[in-house]
DSSP file (Angstrom, degrees, kcal/mol; ACC not computed):
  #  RESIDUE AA STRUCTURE BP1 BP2  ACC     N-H-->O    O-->H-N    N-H-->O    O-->H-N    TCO  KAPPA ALPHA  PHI   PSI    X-CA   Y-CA   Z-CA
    1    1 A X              0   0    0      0, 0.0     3,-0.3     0, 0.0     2,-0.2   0.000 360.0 360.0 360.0 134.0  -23.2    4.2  -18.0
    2    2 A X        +     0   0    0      1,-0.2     0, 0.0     2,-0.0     0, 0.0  -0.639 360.0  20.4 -76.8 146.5  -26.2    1.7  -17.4
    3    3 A X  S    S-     0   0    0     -2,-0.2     2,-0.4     2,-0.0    -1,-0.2  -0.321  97.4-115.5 106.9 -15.1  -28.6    1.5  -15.3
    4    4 A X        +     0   0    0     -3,-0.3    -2,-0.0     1,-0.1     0, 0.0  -0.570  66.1  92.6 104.2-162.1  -28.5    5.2  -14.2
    5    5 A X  S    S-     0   0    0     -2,-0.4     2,-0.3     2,-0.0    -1,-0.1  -0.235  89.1 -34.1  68.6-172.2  -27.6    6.2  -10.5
    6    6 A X        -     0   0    0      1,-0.0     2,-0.5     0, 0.0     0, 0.0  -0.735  65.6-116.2 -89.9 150.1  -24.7    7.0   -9.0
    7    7 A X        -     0   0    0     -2,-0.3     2,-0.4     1,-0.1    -2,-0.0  -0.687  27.6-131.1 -92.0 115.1  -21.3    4.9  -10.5
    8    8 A X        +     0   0    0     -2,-0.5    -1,-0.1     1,-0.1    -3,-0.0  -0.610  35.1 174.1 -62.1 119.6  -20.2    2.8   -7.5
    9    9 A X    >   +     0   0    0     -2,-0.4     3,-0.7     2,-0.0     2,-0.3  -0.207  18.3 167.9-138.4  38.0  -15.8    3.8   -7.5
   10   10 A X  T 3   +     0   0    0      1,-0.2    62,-0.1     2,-0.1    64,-0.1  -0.594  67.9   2.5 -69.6 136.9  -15.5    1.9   -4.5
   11   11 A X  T 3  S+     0   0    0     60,-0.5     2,-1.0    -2,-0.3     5,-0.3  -0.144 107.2 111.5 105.0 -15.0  -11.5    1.3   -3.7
   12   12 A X    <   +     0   0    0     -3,-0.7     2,-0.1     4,-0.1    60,-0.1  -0.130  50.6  94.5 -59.1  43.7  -11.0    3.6   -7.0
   13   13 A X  S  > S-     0   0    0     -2,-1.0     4,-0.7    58,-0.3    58,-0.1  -0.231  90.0 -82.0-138.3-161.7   -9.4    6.9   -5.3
   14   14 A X  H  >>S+     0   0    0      1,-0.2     4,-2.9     2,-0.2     5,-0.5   0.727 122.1  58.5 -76.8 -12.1   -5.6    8.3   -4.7
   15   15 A X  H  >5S+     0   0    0      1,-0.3     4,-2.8     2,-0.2     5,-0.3   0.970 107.3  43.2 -80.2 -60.9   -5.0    6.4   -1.6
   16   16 A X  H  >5S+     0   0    0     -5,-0.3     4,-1.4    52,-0.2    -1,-0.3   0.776 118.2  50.7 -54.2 -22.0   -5.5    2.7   -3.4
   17   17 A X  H >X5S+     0   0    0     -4,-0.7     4,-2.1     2,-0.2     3,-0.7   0.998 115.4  43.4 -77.0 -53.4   -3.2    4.5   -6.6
   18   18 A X  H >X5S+     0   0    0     -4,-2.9     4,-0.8     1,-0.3     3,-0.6   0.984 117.7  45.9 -68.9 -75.5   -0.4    5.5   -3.8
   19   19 A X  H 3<<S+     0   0    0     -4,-2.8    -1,-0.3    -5,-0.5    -2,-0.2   0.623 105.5  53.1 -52.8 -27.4   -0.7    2.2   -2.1
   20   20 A X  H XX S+     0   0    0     -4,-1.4     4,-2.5    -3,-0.7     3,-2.1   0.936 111.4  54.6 -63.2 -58.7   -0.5    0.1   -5.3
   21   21 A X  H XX S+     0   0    0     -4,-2.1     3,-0.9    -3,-0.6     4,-0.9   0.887 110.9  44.9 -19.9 -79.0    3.0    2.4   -6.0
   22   22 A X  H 3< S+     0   0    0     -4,-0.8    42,-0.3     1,-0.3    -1,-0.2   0.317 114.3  46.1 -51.2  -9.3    4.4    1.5   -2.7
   23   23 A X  H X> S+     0   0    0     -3,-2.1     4,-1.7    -5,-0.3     3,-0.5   0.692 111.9  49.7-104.1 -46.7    3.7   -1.8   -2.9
   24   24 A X  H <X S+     0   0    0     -4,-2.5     4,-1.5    -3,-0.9    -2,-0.2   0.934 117.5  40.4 -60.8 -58.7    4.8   -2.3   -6.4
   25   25 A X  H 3X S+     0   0    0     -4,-0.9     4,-0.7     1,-0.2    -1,-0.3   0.270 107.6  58.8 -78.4  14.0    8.1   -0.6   -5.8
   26   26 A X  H <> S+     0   0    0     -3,-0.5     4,-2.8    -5,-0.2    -1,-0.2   0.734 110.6  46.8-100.0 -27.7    8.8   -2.1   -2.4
   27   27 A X  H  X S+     0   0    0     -4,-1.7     4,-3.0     2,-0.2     5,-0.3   0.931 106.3  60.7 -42.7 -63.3    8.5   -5.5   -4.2
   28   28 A X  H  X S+     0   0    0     -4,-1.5     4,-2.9     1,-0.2     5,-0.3   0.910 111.4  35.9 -24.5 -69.3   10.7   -4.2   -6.8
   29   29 A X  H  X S+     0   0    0     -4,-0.7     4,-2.5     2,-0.2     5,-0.4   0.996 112.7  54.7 -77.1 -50.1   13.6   -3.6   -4.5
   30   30 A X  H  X S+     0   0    0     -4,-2.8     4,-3.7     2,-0.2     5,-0.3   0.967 112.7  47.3 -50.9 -41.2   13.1   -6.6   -2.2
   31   31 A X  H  X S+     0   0    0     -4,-3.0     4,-4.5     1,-0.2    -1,-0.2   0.989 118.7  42.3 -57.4 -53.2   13.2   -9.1   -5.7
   32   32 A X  H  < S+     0   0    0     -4,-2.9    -2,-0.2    -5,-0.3    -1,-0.2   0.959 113.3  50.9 -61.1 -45.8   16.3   -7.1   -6.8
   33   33 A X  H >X>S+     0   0    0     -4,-2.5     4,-3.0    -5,-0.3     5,-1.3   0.877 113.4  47.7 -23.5 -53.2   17.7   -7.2   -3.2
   34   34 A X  H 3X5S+     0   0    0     -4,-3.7     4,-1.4    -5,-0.4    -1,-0.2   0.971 116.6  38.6 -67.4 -46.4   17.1  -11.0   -3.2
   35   35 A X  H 3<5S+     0   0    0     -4,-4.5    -1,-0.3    -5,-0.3    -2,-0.2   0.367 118.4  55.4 -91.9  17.3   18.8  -11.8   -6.7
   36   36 A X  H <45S+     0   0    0     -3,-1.1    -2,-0.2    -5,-0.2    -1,-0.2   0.670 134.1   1.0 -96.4 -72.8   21.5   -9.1   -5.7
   37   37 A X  H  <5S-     0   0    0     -4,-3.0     4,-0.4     1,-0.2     3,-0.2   0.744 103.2-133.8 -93.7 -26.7   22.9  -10.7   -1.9
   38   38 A X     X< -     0   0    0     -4,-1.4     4,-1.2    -5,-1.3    -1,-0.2  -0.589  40.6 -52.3  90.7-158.5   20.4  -14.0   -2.1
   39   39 A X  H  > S+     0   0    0      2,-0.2     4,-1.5    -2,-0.2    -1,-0.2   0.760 133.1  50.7 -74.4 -35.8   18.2  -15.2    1.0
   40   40 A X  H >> S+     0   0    0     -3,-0.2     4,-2.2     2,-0.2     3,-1.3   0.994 109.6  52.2 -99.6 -74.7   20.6  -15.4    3.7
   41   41 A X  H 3> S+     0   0    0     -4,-0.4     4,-3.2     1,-0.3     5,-0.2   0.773 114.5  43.7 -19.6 -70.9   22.1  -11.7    3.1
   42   42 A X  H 3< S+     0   0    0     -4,-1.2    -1,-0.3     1,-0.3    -2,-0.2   0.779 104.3  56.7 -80.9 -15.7   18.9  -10.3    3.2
   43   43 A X  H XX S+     0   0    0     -4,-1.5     3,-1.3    -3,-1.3     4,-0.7   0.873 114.1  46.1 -33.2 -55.9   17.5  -12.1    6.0
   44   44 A X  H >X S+     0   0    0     -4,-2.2     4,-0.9     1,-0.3     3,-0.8   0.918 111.2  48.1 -66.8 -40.7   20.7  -10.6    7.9
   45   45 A X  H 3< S+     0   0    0     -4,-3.2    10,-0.3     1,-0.3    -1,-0.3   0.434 110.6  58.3 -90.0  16.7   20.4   -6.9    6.6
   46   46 A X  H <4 S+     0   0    0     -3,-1.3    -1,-0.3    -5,-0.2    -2,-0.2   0.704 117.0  25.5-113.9 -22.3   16.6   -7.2    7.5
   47   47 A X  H << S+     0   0    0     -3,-0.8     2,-0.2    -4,-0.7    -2,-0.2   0.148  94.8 102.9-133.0  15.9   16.9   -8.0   11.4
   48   48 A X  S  < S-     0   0    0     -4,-0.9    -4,-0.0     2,-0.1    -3,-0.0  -0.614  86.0-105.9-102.0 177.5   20.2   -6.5   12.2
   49   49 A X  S    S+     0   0    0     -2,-0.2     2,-0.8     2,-0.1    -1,-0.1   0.507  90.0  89.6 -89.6   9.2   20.2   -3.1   14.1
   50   50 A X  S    S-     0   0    0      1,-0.0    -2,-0.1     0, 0.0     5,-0.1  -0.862  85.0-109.3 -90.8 108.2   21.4   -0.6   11.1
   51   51 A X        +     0   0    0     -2,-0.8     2,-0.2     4,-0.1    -2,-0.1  -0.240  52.9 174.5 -47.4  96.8   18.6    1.1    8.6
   52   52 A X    >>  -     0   0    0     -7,-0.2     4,-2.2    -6,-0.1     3,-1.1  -0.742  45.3-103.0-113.4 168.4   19.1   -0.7    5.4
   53   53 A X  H 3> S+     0   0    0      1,-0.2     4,-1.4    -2,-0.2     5,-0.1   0.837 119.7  52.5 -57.4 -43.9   17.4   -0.7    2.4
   54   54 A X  H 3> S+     0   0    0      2,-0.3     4,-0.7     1,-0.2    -1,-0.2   0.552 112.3  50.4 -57.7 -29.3   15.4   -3.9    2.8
   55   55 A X  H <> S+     0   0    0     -3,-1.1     4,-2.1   -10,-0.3     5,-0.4   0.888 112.6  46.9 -49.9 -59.0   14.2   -2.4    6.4
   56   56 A X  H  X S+     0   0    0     -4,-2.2     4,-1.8     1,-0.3    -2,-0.3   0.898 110.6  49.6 -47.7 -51.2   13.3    0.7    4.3
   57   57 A X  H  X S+     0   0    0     -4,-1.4     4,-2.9     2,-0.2    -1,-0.3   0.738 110.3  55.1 -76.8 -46.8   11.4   -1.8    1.5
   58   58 A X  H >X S+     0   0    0     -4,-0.7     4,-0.7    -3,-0.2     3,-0.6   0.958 109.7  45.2 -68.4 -74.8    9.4   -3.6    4.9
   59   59 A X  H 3X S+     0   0    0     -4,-2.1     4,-2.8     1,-0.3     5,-0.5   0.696 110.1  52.4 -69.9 -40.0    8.0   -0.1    6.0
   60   60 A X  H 3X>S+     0   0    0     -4,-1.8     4,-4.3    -5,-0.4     5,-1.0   0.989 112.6  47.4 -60.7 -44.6    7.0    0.8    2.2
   61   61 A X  H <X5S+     0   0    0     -4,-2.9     4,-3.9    -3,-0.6     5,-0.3   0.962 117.1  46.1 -49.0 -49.0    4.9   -2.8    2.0
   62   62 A X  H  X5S+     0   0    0     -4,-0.7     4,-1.6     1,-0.3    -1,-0.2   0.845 116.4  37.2 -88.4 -24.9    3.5   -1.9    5.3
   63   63 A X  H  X5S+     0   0    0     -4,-2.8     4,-2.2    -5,-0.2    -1,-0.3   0.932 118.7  56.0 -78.5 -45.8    2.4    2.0    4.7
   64   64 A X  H  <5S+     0   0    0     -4,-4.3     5,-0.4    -5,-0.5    -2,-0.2   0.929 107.5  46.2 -73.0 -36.4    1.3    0.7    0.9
   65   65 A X  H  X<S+     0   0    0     -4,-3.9     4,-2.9    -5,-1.0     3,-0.3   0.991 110.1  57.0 -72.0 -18.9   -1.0   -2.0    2.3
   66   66 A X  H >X S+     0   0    0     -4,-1.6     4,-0.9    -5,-0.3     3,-0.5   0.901 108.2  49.1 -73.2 -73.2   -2.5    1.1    5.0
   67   67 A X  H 3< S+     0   0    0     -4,-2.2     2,-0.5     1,-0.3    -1,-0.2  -0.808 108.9  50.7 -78.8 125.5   -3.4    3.2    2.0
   68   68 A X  H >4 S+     0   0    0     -3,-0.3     3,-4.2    -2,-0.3    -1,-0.3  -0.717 111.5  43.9 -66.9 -69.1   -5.1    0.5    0.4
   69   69 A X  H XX S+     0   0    0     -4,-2.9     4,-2.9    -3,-0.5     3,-2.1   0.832 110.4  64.1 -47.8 -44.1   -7.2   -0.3    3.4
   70   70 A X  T 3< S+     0   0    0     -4,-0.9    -1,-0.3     1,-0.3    -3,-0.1   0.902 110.2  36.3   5.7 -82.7   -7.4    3.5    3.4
   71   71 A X  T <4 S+     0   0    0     -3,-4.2   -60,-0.5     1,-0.2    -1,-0.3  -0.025 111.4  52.6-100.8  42.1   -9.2    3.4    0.2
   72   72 A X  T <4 S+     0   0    0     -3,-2.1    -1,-0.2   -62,-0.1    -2,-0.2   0.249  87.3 110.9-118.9 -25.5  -11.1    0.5    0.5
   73   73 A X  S  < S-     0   0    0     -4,-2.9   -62,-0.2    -5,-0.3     2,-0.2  -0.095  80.9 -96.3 -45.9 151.8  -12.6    2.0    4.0
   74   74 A X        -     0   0    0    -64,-0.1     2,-0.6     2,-0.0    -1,-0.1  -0.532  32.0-147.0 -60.0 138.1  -16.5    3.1    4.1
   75   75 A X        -     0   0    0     -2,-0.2     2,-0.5     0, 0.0     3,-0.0  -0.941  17.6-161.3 -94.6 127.6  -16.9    7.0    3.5
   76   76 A X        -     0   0    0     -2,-0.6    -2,-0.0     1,-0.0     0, 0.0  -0.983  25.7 -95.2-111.6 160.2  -19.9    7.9    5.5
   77   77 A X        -     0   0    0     -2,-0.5     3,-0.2     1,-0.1    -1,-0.0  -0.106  21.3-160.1 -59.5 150.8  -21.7   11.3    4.7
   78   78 A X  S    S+     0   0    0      1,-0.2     2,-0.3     5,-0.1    -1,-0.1   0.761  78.3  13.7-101.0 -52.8  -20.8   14.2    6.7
   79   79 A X  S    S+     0   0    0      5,-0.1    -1,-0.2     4,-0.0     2,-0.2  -0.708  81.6  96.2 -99.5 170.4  -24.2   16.2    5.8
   80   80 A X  S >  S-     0   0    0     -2,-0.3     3,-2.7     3,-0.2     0, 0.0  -0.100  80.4 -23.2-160.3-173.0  -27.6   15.1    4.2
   81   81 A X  T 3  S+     0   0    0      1,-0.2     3,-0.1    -2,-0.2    -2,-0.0   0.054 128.7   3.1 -51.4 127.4  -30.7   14.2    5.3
   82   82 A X  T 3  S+     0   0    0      1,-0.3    -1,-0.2     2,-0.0     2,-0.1   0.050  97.9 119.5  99.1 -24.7  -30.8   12.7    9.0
   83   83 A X    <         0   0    0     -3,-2.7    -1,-0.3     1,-0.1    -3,-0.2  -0.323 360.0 360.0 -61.6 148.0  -27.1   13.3    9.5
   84   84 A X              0   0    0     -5,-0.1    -1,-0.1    -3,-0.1    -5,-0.1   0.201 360.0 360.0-157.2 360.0  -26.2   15.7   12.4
């Protein structure tokens, strides 16, 4: 590596890998959903009162975009110099 230091891995960690997943497959199923039943179908099965897949498919987008932010968040140090 150049220039020496520490490697800057900012957003690289598990949380941004899990959240890219969830994100990917929640896509996955909504596209197939869509070119399965169309727009109006899934519009319906998304705001009516039964736990359908396309509900299931909102919750993954919304949990995959928290672990991104996750891993995109600031670590600060727990110990070293100044910390207490």
């Amino acid at each position: 590596m150049s220039g020496g230091g520490e490697y800057r891995r900012r957003g690289r960690n598990w949380y941004t890998a899990v959240g890219a997943l969830f994100v990917i497959m929640a896509c996955i199923v909504l596209v197939q959903q869509l070119l399965v039943w169309g727009p109006e179908f899934v519009s319906d099965f998304l705001i009516n009162a039964e736990v359908t897949n396309e509900k299931v498919s909102a919750g993954m987008l919304g949990f995959g975009a928290f672990m991104i932010a996750m891993g995109f968040r600031r670590n600060a140090p727990t110990r070293g110099p100044g910390t207490q």
